[in-house]
N, C-alpha and C positions, 0 to 999 in steps of 0.2 A: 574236683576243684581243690586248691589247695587252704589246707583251713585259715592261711596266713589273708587269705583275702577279705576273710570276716574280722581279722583283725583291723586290717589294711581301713574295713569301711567303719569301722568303730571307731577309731579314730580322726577319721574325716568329722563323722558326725558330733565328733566330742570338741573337734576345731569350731565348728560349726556352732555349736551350742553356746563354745566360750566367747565367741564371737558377738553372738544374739542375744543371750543370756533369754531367751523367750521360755524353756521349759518344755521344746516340743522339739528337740531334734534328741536329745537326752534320752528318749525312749526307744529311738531307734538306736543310740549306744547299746544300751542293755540287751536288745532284739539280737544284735550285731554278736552279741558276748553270745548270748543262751542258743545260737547257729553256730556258732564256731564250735561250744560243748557238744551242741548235734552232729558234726561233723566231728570231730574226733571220735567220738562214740562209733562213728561209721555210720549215719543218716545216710541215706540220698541227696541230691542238689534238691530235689521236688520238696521232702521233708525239712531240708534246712529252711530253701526260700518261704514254705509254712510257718515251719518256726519264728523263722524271723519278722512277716510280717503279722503272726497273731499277737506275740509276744509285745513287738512293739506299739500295736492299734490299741490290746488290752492296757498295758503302761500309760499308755497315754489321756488313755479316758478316763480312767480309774486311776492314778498316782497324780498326775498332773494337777486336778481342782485343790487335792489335799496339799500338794506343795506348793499351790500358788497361795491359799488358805495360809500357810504357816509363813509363807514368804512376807505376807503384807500385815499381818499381826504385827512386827516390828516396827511397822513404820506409824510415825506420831504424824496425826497431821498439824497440817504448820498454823501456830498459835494466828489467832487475829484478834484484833482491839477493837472491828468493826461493830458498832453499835456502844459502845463504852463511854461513860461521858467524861471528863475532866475539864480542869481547872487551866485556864491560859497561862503560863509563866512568865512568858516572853512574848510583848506586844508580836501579832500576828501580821506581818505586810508582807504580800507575794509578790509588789514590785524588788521589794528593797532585802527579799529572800531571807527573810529572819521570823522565828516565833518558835515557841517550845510550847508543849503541854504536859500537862503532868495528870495521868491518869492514877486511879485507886490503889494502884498497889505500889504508888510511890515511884514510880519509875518515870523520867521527863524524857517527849520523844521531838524531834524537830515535826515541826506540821506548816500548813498554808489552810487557807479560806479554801472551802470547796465554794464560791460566788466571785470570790477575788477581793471581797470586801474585806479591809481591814478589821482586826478583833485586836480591841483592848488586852494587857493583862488582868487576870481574875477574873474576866468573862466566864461562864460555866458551856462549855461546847459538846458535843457530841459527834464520836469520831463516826465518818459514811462512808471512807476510803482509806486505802492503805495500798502507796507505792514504795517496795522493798522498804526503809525503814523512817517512811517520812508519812504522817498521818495527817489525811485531809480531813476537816473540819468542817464542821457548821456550828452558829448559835443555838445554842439550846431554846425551845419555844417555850413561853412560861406559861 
């Protein structure tokens, strides 16, 4: 067999991967590379197709948690205001789609009654929801 075929399927695989981005066809790249080395070396088809699926099973169970590990370190999860209380700014009516709150760290976000019930400004509320950047509301219980 010609070694150009383990290139041939490394390359599938590496389409494949960038396609998915999942982390598991990745393995069989590598698999793909360290048979082709087999094959130039002068393996066997028997020794390469070993190679290439020990190479790839071991990569995969073993490389794979560690790179999914370091993949999700990066990521922040997304801030929420739920449970936060604040200060009404802007009388609250979810007919007439207006009202602001200003929570603690000074920031004012547009929000609605989680009831539908109207909220005064200077009410004190506490946010129970949060749709993309509009915070639902309740009166705070005294």
């Amino acid at each position: 067999m010609s070694p150009f075929v383990w290139l041939g399927i490394a390359a599938v695989m590496a389409v494949i991967e960038i396609l998915s981005l999942g982390l598991i066809t990745m393995w069989f790249v590598v698999g793909a590379l360290v048979a082709f080395a087999a094959n130039l070396l002068g393996a066997g088809l028997v020794v390469q197709l070993v190679v290439f699926f020990v190479v790839s099973l071991v990569c995969l169970v073993v490389l794979r948690p560690v790179f999914l590990k370091y993949r999700k370190r990066g990521q922040a999860a997304e801030p929420t205001c739920i449970g936060q209380e604040g200060v009404v700014a802007e009388d609250i009516d979810n007919d007439a789609m207006t009202g602001r709150v200003e929570l603690p760290n000074r920031m004012t976000w547009a929000a609605r009654s989680a009831d539908g019930t109207p909220i005064p400004a200077g009410a004190v509320v506490v946010v129970v929801g949060q749709e993309s950047i509009k915070l639902i509301v309740e009166r705070k219980a005294h």
